[in-house]
N, C-alpha and C positions, 0 to 999 in steps of 0.2 A: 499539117495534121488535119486529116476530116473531124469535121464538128462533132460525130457520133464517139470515134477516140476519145478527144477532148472533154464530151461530156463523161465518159466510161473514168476517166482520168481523175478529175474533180469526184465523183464517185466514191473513188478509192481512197482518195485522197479523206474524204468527210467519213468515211465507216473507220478509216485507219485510228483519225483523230479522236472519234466517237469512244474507238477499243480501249486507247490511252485516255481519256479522260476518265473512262469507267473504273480501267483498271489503277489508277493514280489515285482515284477518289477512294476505293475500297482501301488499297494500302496505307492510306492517310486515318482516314478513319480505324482503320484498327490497329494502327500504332499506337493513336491518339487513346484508343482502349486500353492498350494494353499498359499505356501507363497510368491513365487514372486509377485500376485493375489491381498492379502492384502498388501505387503509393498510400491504399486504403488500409486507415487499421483494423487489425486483427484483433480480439480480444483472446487471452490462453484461459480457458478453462479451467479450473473454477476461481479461478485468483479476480478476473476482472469481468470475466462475463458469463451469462447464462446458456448464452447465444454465439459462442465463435464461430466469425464467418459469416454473420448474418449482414453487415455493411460490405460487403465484400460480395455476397454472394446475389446481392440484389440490383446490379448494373444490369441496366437490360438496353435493345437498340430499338428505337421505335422511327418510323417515316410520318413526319409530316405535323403530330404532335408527340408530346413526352410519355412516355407509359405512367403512369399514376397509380400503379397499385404494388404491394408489398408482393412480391413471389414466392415467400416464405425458404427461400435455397440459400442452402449455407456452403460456402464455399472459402475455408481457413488458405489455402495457396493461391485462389484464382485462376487455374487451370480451366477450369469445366467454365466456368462463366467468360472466360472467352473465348472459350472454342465456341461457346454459343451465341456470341458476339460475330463472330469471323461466320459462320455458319447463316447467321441470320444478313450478311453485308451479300452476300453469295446470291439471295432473292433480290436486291435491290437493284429496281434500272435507272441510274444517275440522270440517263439523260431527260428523266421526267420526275421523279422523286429528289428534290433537290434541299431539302429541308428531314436532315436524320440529325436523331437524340441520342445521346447517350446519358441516362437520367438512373439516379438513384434515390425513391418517393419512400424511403424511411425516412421519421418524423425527426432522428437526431441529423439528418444526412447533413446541412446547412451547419449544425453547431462543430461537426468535423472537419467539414469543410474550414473551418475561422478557424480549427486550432484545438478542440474542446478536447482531445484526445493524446495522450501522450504516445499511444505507442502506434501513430503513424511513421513508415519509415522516412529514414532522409532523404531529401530529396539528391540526386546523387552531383559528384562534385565538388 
């Protein structure tokens, strides 16, 4: 095989791997969304919250540090907030952004996290 082949080879071989790595990373990562996404409780209006949808609707994707601000979007199914999760993965080049959040920077987000809510759903299984 001449060297210019073999190098055209190798080539292919590194964009191929580049493709799958990218595309394995975005589909990892928006699974990983979509279930933190569904497992967030929901509060039903007016019984337990002011705000339905408001821990729910505030997952956002950030590169490189954590998004740290309230986005004020409420979102009761999780639909829109991960389509703009997936939508936001869609900008991202893995092979240099290697460091993505999925953060949620409300003030109760940690006490939900432990527990402090009852009407997270189960976890399934």
């Amino acid at each position: 095989m001449p060297a210019s082949k073999f190098v055209a080879s190798i080539q292919n071989f590194a964009e191929l791997a580049r493709t799958k790595m990218e595309s394995g990373s975005r589909a990892a990562v928006a699974a990983m969304a979509k279930i933190i996404i569904e497992r967030s409780p929901v509060g039903a209006y007016p019984e337990t919250s002011d705000h339905p949808g408001a821990f729910r609707g505030n997952w956002t994707l950030a590169v490189s540090m954590p998004f740290t601000a309230d986005t004020n979007k409420r979102d009761v199914d999780g639909g829109p907030t991960y389509e703009a999760i997936v939508e936001a993965l869609s900008g991202i080049d893995f092979s240099s952004d290697w460091h993505v959040f999925i953060s949620n920077h409300l003030p109760y987000a940690v006490r939900l996290e432990n527990g402090w809510s009852g009407q997270a759903p189960s976890p399934p299984g």
